[in-house]
N, C-alpha and C positions, 0 to 999 in steps of 0.2 A: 228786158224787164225794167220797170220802172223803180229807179235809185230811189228816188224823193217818195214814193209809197212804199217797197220792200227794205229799204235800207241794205239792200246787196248791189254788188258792183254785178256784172257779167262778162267780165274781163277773161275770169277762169270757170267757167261750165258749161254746160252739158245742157239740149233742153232738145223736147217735141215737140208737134203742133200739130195739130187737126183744124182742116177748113170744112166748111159746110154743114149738112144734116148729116151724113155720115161718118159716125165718130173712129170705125176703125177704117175708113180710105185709103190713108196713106200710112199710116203707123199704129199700131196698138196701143191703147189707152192705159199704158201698165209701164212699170221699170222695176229693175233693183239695181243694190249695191251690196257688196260685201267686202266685209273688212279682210284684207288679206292676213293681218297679224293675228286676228284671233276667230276667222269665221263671223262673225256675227253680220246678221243680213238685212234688210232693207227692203220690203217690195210693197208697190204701191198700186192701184189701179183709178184711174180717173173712170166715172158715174156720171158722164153726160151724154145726152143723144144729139148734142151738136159739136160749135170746137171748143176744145181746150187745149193748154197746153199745161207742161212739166218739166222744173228746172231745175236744176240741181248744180252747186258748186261750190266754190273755197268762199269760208264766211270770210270779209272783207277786213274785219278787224279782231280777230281772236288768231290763234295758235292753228298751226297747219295743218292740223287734226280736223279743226272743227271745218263742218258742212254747213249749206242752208240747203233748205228743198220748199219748193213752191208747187202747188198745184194750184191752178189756176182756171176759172172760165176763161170763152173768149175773151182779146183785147178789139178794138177797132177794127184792128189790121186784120184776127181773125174771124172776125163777123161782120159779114157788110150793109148789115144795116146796123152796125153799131151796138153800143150796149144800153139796154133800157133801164131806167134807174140810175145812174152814175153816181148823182148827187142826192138818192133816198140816205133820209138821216139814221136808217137803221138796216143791218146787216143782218143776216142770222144763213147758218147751212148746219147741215144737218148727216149726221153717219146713221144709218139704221143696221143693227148687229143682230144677231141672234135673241141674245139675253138682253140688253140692252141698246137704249139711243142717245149717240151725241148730238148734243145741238152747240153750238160757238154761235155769241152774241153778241153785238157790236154796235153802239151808240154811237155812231158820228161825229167827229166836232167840228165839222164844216158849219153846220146850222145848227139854232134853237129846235128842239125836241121834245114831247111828252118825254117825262122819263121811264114808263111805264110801257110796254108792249105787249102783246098777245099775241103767240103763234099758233097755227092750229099743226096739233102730231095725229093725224086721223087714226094712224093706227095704233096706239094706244088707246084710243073712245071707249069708256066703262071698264077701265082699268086701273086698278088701283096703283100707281107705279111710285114710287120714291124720287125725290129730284135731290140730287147733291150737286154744292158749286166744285167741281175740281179743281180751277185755276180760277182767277188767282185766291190766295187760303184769305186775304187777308180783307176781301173786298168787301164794299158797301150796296153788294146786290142783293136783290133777296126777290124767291121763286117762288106761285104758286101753283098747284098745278089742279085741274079742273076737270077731273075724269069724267063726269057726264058728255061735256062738250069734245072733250078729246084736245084739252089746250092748255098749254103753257104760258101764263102769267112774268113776266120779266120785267123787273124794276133795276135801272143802272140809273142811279141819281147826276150825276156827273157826264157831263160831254168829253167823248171822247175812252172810253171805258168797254172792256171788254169781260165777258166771260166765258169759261167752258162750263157746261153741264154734262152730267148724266142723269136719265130716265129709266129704271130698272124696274 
């Protein structure tokens, strides 16, 4: 895992990986944890048809308690022709739920950027859906969202700035 991008060591964890097209080849695209003191559980599934991988281990600088968990696309090493996009100034993945969609957006501060983005959510198109920022409460983003076209409006003024949403 990359220190200088995730800020975790990998000194102490646990991880998968998947090569290729076929995502469940060598391991399943899934894990959990559970806390022995009080039950409480943990399970995750990776949603790619190629590699990924999933890490999980002791946060580097907090109390022994605390965890990180990464899920991850492919790295280099597992995609052989590499990763396309490295260096696009803007990030965004997306969870599709039942009731609701996340989207996490990410402005880059490697390079100068629009500050303004449009994703397309096809399947919300002529939907009337509410967008709220979840994280962070404090931030200077601001969404709109465009049911005809089926698209997500995103303004992150500042390089280097993240947020999460939801789409209900």
């Amino acid at each position: 895992m990359n220190y200088g991008c995730h800020q975790q060591s990998a000194h102490s964890s646990i991880s998968r990986t998947s090569q290729g097209t076929w995502s469940s080849g060598r391991h399943l695209p899934m894990g959990a944890l559970t806390a022995r003191s009080d039950g409480r559980t943990l399970l995750w599934q990776v949603e790619n048809p190629g590699g990924w991988r999933w890490e999980v281990g002791e946060h580097a600088d907090a109390d022994a308690d605390a965890l990180y968990m990464a899920l991850l696309g492919p790295t280099d090493r597992e995609r052989p022709l590499g990763l396309p996009g490295w260096t696009d100034p803007w990030i965004a993945l997306g969870l599709r739920g039942r009731e609701r969609t996340y989207v996490t957006v990410w402005r880059r501060s490697a390079q100068e950027s629009a500050a303004e983005r449009t994703l397309a959510i096809p399947h919300l198109k002529d939907r009337d859906a509410t967008v709220r920022i979840l994280f962070p409460q404090d931030t200077k983003a601001a969404v709109r969202w465009g049911a005809g076209r089926g698209e997500l409006t995103v303004c992150l003024p500042e390089l280097g700035t993240a947020c999460l949403l939801t789409l209900e």
